[in-house]
C-alpha positions in Angstrom: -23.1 -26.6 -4.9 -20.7 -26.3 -2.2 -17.2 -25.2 -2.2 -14.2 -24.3 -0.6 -12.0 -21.0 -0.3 -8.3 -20.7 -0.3 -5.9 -18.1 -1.7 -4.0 -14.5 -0.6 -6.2 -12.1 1.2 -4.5 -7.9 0.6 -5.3 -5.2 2.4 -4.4 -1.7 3.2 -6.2 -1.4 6.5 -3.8 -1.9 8.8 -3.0 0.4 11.8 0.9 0.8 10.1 -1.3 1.9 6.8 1.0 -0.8 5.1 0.0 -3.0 2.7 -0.8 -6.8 4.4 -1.1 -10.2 2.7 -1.9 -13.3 4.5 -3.6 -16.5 3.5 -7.6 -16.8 3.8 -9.5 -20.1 3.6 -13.1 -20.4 4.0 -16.2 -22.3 2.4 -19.2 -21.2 0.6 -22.9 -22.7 -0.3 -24.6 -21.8 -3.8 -28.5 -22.5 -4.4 -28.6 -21.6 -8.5 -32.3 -21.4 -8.9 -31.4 -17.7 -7.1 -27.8 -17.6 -8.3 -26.8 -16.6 -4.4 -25.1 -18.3 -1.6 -24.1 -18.1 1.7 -19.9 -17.4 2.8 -17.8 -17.4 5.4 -13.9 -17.1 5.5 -11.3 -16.5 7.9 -7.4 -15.0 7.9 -5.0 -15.6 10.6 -2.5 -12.3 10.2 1.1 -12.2 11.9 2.6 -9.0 11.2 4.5 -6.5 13.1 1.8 -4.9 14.8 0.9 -8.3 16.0 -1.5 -11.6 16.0 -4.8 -10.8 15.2 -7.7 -12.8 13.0 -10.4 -11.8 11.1 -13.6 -13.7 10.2 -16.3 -13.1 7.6 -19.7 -14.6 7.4 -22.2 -13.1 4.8 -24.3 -13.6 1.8 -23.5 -13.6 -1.8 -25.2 -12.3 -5.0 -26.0 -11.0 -8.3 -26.8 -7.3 -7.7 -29.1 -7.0 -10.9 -29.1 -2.9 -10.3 -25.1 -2.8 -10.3 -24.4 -5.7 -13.3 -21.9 -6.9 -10.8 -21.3 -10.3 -8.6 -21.2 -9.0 -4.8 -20.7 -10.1 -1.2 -22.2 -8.4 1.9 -20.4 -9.7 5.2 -20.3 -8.9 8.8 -16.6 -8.9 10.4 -15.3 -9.6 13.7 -11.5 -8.9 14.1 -10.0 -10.4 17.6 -6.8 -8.8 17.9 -4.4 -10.3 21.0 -4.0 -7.7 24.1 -2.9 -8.1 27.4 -5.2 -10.3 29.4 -6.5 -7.4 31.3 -7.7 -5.8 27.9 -9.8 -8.8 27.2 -13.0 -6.6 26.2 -11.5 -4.6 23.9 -9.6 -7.0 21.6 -12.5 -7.5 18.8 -14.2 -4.9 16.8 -17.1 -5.5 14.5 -17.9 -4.2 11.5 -19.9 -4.7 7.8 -18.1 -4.9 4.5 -19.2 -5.6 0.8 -16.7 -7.1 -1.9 -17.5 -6.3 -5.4 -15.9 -8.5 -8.1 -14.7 -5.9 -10.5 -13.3 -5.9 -14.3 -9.7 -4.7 -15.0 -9.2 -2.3 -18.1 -5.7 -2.4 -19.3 
């Protein structure tokens, strides 16, 4: 199964330590005989500190151990500097996303 990604991506890491929304869109390949996949997704963010984008590729799975659904993704975030600064505008990096209950 293949699928797309669309919806509000929130964060709090932001160099203001504000709270940042923006939209993210991305798609995603599922093999069910291992109930895992493959991702990728991107967001575009214009805020006051400036333009910058952040893209996500990575793998997705049932962590047996945990009980949970989870994602482990590597992260390149380009941010836009002065043209001299060219080398220093992306940082990578390694995340995971764990899809979590609520209790109310």
């Amino acid at each position: 199964m293949d699928g797309s990604i669309s919806g509000t991506y929130f964060t709090s890491c932001s160099s203001s330590g504000k709270r940042l929304e923006s939209p993210v869109s991305g798609t995603f390949q599922f093999q069910s005989s291992t109930d895992s996949g493959t991702i990728g997704f991107v967001v575009q963010w214009t805020q006051p500190e400036g333009l910058s984008c952040t893209s996500w590729s990575g793998n997705f799975f049932y962590n047996k151990e945990k009980g949970i659904r989870e994602i482990k993704a590597m992260w390149l975030l380009t941010a836009l500097l002065d043209q001299n600064e060219q080398w220093a505008d992306t940082t990578i990096g390694q995340t995971s996303f764990l899809k979590l209950s609520l209790v109310i």
